[in-house]
C-alpha positions as a Markdown table, in Angstrom:
| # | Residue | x | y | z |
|---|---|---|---|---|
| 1 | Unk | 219.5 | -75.0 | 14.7 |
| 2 | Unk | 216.1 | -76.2 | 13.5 |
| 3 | Unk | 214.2 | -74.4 | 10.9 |
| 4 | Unk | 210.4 | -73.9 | 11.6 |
| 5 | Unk | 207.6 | -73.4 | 9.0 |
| 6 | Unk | 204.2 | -71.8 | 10.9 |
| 7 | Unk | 201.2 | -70.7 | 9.3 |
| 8 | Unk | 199.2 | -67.8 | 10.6 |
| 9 | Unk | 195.8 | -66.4 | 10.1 |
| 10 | Unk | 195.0 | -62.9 | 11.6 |
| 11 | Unk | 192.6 | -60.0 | 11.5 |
| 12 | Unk | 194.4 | -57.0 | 10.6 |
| 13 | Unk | 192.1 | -54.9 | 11.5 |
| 14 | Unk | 194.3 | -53.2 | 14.1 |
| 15 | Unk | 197.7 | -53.0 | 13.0 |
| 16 | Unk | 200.0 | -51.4 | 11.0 |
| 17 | Unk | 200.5 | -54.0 | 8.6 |
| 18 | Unk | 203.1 | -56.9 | 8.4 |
| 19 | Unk | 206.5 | -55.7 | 8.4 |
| 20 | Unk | 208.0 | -54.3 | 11.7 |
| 21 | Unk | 208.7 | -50.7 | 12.1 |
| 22 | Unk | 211.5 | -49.0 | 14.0 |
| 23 | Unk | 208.8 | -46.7 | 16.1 |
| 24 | Unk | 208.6 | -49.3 | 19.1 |
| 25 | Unk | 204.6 | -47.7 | 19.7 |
| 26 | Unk | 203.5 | -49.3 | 16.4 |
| 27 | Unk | 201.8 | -52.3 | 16.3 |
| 28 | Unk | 202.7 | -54.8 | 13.7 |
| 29 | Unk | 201.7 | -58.9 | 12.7 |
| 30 | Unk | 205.6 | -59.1 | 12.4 |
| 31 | Unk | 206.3 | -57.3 | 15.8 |
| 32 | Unk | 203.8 | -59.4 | 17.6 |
| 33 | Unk | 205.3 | -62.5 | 16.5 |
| 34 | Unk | 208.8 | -62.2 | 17.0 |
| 35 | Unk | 208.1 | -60.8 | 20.5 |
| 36 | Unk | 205.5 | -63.6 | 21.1 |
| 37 | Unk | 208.2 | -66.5 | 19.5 |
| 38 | Unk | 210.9 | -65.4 | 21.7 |
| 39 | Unk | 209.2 | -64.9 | 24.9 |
| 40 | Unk | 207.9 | -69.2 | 24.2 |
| 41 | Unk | 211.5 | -70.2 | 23.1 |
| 42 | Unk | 213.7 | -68.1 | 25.2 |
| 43 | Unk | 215.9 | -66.8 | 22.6 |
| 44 | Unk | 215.6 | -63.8 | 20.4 |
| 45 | Unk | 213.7 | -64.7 | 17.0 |
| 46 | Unk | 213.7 | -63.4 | 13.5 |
| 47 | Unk | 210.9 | -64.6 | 11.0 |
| 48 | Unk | 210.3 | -64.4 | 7.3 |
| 49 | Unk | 206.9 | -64.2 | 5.6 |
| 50 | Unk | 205.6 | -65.3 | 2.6 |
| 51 | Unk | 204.1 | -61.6 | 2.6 |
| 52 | Unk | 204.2 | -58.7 | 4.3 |
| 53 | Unk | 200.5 | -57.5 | 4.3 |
| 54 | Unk | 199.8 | -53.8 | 4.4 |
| 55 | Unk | 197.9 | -52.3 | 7.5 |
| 56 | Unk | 194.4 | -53.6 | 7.9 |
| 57 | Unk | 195.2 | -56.4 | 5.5 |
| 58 | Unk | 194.2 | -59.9 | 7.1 |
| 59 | Unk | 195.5 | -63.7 | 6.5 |
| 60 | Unk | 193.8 | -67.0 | 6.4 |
| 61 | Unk | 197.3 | -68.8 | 5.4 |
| 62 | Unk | 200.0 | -66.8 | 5.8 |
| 63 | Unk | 203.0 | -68.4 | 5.9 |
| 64 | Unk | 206.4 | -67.6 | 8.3 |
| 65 | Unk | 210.1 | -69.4 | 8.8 |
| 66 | Unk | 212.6 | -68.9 | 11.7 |
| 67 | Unk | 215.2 | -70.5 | 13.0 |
| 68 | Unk | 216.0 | -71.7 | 16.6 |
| 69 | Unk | 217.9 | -73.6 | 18.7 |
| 70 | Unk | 215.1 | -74.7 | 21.4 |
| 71 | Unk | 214.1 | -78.7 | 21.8 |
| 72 | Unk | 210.2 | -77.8 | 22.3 |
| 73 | Unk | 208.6 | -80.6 | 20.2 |
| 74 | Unk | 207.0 | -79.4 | 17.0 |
| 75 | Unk | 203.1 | -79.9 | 17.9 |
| 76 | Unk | 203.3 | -78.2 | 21.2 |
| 77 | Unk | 205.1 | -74.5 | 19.6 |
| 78 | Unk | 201.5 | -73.5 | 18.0 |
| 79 | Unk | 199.8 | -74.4 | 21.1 |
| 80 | Unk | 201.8 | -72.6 | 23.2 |
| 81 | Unk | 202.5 | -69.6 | 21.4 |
| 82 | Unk | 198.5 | -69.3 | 21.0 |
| 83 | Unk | 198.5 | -68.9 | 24.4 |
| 84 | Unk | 200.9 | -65.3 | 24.4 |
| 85 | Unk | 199.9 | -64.1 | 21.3 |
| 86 | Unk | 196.8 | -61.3 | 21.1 |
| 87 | Unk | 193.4 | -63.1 | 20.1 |
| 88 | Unk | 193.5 | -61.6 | 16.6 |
| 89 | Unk | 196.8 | -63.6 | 15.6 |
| 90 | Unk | 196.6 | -67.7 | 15.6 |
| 91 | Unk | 199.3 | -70.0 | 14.8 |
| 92 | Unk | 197.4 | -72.9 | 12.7 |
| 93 | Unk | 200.0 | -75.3 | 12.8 |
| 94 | Unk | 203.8 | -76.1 | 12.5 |
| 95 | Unk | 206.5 | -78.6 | 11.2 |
| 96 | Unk | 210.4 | -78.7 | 10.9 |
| 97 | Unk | 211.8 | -78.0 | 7.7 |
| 98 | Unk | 214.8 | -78.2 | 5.4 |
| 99 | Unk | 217.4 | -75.6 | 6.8 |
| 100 | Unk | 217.5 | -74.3 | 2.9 |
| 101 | Unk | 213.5 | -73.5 | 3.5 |
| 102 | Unk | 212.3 | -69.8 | 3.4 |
| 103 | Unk | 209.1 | -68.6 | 3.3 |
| 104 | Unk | 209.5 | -66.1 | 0.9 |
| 105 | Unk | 211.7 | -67.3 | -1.4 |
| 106 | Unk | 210.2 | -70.9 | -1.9 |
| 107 | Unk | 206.6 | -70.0 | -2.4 |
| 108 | Unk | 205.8 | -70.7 | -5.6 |
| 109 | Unk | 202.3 | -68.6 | -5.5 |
| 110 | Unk | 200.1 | -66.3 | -3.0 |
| 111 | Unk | 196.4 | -66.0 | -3.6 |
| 112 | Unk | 195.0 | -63.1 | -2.0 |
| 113 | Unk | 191.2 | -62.5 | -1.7 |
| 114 | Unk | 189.3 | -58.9 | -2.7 |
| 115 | Unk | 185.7 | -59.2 | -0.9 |
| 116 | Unk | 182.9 | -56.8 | -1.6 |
| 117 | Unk | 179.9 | -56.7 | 0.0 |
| 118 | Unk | 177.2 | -56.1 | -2.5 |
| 119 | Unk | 173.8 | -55.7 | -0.5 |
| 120 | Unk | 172.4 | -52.1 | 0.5 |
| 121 | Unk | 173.0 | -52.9 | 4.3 |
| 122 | Unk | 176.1 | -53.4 | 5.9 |
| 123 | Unk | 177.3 | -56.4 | 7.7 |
| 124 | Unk | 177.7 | -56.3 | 11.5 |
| 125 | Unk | 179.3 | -59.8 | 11.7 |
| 126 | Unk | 181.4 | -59.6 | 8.1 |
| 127 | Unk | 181.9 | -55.8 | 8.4 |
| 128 | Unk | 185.8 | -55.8 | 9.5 |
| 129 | Unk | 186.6 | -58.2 | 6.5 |
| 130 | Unk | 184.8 | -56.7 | 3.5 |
| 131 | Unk | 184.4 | -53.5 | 0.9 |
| 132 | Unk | 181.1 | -51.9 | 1.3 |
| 133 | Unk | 179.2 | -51.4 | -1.8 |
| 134 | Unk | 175.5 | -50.5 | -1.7 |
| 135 | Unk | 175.2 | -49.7 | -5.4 |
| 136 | Unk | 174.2 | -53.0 | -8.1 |
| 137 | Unk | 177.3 | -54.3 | -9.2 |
| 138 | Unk | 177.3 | -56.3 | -12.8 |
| 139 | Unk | 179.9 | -58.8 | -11.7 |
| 140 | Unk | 179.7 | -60.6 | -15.3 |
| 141 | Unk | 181.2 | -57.4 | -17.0 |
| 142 | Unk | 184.0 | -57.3 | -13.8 |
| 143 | Unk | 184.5 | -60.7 | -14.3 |
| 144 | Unk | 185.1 | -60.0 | -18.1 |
| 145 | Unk | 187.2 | -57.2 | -16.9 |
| 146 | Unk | 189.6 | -59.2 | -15.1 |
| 147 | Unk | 190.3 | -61.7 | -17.7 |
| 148 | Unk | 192.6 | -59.0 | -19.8 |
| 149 | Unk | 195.2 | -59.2 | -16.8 |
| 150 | Unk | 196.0 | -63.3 | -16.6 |
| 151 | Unk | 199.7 | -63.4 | -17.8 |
| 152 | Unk | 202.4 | -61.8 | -17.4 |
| 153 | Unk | 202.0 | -58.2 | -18.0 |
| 154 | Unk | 203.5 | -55.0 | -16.9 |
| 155 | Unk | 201.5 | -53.8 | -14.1 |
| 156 | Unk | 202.5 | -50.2 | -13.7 |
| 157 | Unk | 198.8 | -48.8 | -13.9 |
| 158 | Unk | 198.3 | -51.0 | -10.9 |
| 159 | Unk | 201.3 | -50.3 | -8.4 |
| 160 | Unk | 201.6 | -47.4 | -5.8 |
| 161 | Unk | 205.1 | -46.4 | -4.8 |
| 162 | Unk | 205.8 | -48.0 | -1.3 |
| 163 | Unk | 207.0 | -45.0 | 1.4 |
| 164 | Unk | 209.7 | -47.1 | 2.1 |
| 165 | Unk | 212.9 | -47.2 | -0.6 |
| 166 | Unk | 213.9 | -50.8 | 0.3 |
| 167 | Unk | 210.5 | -52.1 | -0.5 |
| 168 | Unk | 210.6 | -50.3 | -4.1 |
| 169 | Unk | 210.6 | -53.1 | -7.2 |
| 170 | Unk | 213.4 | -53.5 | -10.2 |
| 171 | Unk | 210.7 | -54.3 | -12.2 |
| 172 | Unk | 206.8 | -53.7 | -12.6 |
| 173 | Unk | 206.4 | -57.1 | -14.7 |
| 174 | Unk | 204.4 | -59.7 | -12.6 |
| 175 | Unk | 202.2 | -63.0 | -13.6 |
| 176 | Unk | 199.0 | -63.5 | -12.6 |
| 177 | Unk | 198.2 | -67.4 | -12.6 |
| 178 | Unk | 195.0 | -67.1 | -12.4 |
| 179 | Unk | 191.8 | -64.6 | -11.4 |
| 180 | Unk | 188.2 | -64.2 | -11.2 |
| 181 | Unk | 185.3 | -62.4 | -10.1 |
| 182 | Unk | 182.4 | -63.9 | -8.9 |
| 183 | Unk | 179.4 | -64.0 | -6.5 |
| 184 | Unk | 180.2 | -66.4 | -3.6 |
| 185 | Unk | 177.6 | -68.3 | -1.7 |
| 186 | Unk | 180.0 | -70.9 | 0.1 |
| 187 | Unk | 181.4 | -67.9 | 3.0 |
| 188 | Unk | 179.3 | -68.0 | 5.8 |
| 189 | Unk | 180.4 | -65.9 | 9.1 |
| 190 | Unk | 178.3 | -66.5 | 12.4 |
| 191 | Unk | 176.7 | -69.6 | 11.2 |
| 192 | Unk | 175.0 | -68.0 | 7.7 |
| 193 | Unk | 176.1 | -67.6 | 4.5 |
| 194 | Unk | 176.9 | -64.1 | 3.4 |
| 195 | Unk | 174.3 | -63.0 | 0.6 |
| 196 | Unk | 175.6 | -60.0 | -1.3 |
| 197 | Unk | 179.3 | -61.2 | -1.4 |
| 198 | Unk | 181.3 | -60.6 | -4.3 |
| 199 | Unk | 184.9 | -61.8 | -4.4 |
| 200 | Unk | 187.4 | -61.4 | -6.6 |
| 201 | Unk | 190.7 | -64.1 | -6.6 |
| 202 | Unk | 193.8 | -63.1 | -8.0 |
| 203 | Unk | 197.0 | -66.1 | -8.0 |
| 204 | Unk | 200.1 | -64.8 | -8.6 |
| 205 | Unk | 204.1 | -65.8 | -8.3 |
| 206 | Unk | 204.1 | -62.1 | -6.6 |
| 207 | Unk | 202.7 | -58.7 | -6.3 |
| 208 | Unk | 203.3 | -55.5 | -6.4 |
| 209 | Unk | 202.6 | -53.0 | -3.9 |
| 210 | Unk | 198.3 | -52.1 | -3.7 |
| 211 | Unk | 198.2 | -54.4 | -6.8 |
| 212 | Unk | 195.1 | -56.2 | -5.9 |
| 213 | Unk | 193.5 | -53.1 | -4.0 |
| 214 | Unk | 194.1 | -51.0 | -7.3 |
| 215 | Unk | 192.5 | -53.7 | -9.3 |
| 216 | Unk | 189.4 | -54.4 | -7.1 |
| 217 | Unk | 189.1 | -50.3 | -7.0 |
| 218 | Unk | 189.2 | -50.4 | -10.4 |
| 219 | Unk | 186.8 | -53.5 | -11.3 |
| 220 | Unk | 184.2 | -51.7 | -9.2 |
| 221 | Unk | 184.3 | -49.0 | -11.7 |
| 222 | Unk | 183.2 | -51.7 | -14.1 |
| 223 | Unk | 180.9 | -53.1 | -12.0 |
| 224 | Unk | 179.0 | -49.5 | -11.6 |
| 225 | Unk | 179.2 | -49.2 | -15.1 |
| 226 | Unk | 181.7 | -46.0 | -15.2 |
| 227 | Unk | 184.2 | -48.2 | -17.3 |
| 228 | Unk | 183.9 | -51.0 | -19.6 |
| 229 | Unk | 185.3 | -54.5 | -19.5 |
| 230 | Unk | 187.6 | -54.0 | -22.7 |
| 231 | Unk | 189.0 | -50.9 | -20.8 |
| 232 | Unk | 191.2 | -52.5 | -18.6 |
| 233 | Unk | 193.3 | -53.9 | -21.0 |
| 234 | Unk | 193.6 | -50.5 | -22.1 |
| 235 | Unk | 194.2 | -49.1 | -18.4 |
| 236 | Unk | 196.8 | -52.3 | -18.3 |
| 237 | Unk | 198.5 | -51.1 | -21.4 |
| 238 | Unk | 198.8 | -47.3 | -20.5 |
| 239 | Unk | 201.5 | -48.3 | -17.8 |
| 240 | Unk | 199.9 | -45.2 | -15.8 |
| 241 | Unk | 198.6 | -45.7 | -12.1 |
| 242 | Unk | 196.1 | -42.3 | -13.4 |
| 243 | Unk | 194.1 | -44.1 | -15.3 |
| 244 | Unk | 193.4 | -47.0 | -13.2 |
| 245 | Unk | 190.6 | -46.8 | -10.4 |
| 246 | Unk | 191.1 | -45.5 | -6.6 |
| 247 | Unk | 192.9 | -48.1 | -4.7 |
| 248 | Unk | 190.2 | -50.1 | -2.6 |
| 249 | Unk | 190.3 | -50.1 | 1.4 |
| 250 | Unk | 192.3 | -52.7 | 3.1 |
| 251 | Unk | 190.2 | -54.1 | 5.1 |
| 252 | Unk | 188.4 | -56.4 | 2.2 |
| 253 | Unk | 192.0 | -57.9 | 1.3 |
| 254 | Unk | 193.0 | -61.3 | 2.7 |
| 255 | Unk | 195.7 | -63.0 | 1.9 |
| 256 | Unk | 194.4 | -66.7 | 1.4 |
| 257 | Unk | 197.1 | -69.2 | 0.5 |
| 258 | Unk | 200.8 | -69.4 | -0.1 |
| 259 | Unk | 202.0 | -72.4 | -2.2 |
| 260 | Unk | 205.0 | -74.0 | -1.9 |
């Protein structure tokens, strides 16, 4: 059996999230690939991720491994699989790896992306991949904000309780490596850059469930001014999910990089 490592981007726009569900009418990233993988290679396939995004969540460099027994030579399994899979998933590229490989137990960090689109109009070309915000942001006091939560900290105040029982954590503690908040000017979608963004980067070993939604929600309270920066180490040290902010819509989360 040969172990693959493929790398994904997708719009998430219009599924349910990562992880496969049992109702066969749901639409999953998960459910697409499998069903995709073993229509190319014949054989019934099972994949791990590096994460399993929530619904509307999208990927730039998400990261899978499966196992298979098919001979179809490495370069040609992206190609082809682009060809079945819906024109919101891509395979980027593939290679053979260790059989001890696994996506989600080797990475050594995921950085996700928060965007927020600070402008009074809305953005008919960035729309699907970006947070709304019409009212002035102060992204130096969110930036400040942000700051309190690098290291490892107990991030109660910033985890919702997944539905499911076998996605519930043993612990809350996680480490963020490293995070920001800042006004971009290097994104550009349809050939010009995006004025307006605002994006926040969080690089962690792994996250909790919302984590960086709750955060971005809750740096946006900064931003307008509601809280102050030294308040979220408060908020952080509360262990409370009240006192954070409202969990920010999906659809400006994108998870950017996994690093092995």
């Amino acid at each position: 059996m040969r172990n693959i490592k493929l790398t994904l981007e997708y719009d998430g726009t219009n599924y349910s999230g990562w992880q496969k569900q049992a109702k066969q009418n749901i639409r999953t990233i998960q459910g697409e690939i499998e069903l995709a993988l073993s229509t190319l290679l014949g054989e019934p396939i099972k994949v791990n991720s590096a994460g399993r995004t929530d619904a509307g969540v999208h990927a730039f460099g998400q990261v899978i491994s499966f196992k298979t027994a098919s001979d179809m030579p490495i370069r040609r399994i992206p190609y082809s699989l682009n060809a079945i899979l819906p024109d919101d998933i891509v395979a980027k590229d593939a290679e053979e790896v260790s059989d001890r490989f696994d996506a989600r137990k080797d990475a050594k960090w995921r950085e996700y992306h928060y965007y927020i689109l600070n402008r009074f109009y809305r953005s008919v070309f960035a729309g699907r991949f970006v947070h709304h915000e019409a009212r002035p942001l102060d992204v130096e006091a969110m930036d400040k904000a942000v700051s309190f939560l690098k290291g490892r900290h107990d991030f109660t105040s910033f985890y919702t309780m997944p539905h499911r029982t076998e996605d519930v954590v043993d612990s809350p503690v996680r480490t963020i490596l490293e995070i920001s908040c800042k006004r971009s000017k290097d994104i550009v979608w349809a050939g010009e850059p995006v004025d307006g963004l605002i994006t926040i980067r969080v690089r962690a070993h792994a996250f909790l469930h919302n984590m960086v939604r709750i955060i971005a929600g809750t740096v946006i309270d900064v931003g307008l001014g509601m809280l102050g920066p030294e308040d979220m180490r408060t908020i952080l040290e509360a262990r409370d999910r009240r006192k954070a902010g409202a969990t920010a819509p999906a659809k400006g989360l994108t998870l950017v990089k996994v690093h092995y």
